[in-house]
C-alpha positions as CSV (number, residue, x, y, z in Angstrom):
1,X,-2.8,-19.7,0.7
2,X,-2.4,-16.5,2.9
3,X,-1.5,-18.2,6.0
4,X,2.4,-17.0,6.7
5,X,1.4,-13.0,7.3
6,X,4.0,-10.2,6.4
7,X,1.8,-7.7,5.8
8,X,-1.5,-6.2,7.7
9,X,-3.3,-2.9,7.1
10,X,-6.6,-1.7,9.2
11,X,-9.7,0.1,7.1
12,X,-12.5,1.5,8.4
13,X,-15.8,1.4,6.0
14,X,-18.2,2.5,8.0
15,X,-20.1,1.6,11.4
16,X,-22.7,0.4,9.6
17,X,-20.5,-2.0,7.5
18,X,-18.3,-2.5,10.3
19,X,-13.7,-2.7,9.6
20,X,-12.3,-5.0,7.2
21,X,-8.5,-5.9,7.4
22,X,-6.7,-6.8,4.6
23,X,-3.2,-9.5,5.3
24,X,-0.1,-9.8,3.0
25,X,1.5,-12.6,2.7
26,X,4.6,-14.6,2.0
27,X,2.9,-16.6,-0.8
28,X,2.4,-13.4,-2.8
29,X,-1.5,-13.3,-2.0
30,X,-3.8,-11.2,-0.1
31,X,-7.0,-11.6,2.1
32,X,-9.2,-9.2,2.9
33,X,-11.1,-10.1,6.2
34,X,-13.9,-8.6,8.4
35,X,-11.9,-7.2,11.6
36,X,-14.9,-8.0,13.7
37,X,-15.6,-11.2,12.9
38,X,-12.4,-12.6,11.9
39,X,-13.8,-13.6,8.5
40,X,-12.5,-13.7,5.0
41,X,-14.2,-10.8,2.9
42,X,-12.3,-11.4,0.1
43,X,-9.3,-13.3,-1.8
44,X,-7.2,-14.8,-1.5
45,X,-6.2,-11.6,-4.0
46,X,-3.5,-13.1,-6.9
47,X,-1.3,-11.3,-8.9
48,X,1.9,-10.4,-7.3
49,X,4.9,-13.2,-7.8
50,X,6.6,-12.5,-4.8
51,X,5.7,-11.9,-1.1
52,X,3.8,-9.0,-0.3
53,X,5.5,-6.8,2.4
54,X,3.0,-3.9,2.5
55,X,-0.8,-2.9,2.2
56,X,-2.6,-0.2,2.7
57,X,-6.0,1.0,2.4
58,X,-7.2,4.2,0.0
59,X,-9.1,7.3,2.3
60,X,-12.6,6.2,1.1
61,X,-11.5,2.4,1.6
62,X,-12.9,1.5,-1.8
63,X,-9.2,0.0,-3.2
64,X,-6.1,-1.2,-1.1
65,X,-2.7,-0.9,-2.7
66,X,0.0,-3.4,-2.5
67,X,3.9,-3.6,-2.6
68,X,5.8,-6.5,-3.7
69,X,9.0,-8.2,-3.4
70,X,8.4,-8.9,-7.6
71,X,8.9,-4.9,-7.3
72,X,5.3,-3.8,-8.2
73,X,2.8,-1.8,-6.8
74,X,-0.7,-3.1,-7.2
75,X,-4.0,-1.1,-6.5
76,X,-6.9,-3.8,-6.1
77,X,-11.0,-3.1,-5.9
78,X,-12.0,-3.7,-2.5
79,X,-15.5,-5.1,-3.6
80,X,-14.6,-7.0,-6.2
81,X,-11.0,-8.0,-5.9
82,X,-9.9,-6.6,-9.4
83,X,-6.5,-5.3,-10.2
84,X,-8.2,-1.4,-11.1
85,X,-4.0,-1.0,-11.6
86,X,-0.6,-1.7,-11.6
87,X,3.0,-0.1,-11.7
88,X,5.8,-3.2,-12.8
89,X,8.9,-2.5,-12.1
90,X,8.4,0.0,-9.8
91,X,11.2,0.2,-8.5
92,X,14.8,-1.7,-8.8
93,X,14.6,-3.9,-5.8
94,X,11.4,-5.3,-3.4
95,X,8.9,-2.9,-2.2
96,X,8.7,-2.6,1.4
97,X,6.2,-0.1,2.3
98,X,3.3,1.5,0.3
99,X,1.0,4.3,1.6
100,X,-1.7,6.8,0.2
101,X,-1.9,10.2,0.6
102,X,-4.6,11.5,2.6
103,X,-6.9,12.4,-0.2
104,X,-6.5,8.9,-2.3
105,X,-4.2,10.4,-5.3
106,X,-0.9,9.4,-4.6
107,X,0.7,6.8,-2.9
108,X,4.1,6.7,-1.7
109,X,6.4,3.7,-2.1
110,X,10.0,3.0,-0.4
111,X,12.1,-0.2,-1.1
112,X,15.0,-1.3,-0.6
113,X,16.7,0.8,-3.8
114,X,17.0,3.5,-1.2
115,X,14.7,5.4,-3.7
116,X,11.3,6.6,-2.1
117,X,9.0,7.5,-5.2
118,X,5.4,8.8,-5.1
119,X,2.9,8.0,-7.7
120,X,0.2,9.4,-9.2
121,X,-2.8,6.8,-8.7
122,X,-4.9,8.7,-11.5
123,X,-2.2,8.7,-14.0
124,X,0.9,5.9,-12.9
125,X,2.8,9.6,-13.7
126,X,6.0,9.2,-10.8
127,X,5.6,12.8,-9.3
128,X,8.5,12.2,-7.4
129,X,11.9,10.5,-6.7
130,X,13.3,11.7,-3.3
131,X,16.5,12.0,-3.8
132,X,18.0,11.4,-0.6
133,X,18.5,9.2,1.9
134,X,17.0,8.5,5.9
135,X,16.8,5.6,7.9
136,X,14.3,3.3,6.9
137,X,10.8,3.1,8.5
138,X,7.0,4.0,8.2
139,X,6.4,6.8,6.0
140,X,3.2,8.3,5.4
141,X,1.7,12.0,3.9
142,X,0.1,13.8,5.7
143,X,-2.9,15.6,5.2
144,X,-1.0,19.1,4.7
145,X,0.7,16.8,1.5
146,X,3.9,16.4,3.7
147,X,5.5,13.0,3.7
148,X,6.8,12.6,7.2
149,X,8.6,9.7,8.8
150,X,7.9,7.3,11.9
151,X,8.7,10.1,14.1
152,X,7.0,12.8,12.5
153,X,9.8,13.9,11.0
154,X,8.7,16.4,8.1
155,X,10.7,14.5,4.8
156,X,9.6,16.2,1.7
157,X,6.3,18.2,0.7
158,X,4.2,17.1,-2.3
159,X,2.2,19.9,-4.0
């Protein structure tokens, strides 16, 4: 389990506690490893049905979300490797990149429905559908709630 990689995300916990890294993979799992060490932390983390193209780690790195080809969204407990939530049927077709916002209560989700969406992580309420179309990539919001693409690009604020 968790050996063919699609997916990798970097979070810091502390320097005390050190980085842990958290894989994706085509066998719809998860691991969360120490960065240092190379050690698994965690997992492997089951739940999706399909392989998992994007993770991403929350601001205070206490839960890491997860986006599916099965077209969910998953947001996992970092310590103890419980689903805390998920949104099925996120969207129409596989999610290919999920991200938080900068202060942990959103997370933005593209796929390949051509229908970027941000959630709210406190209430699954969608507080967005962006309507329009660019060319795919790494999105992320910023902390001035702006979601901006690979090249900085500003997309769409969220207030």
């Amino acid at each position: 389990m968790g050996t063919d990689v699609q997916a990798v995300s970097l979070g810091r916990i502390s320097r005390l506690d050190g980085a842990l890294l958290a894989s994706g993979s085509f066998d719809s799992t998860i691991i969360v490893w120490d960065a240092y060490i190379g050690s698994k932390v965690l997992g492997p983390l089951i739940g999706h049905s399909d392989k998992v193209n994007s993770v991403y780690f929350s601001p205070d790195n206490t839960r890491l979300v997860s986006g599916s080809n099965d077209d969910t969204i998953r947001i996992w407990n970092v310590h103890t490797g419980e689903v805390m939530f998920q949104l099925l049927h996120a969207h129409k077709q596989g999610i290919k990149s999920v991200a938080y916002s900068p202060d942990g209560t959103c997370i933005l989700s593209l796929s390949d429905d051509t229908s970027p969406r941000i959630q709210d992580t406190r209430s699954s309420q969608e507080r967005a559908l962006l309507l329009f179309t660019t060319e795919f990539g790494d999105w992320v919001m910023n902390e001035d709630e702006w979601v901006v693409d690979h090249q900085s690009r500003l997309l769409v604020w969220v207030p």
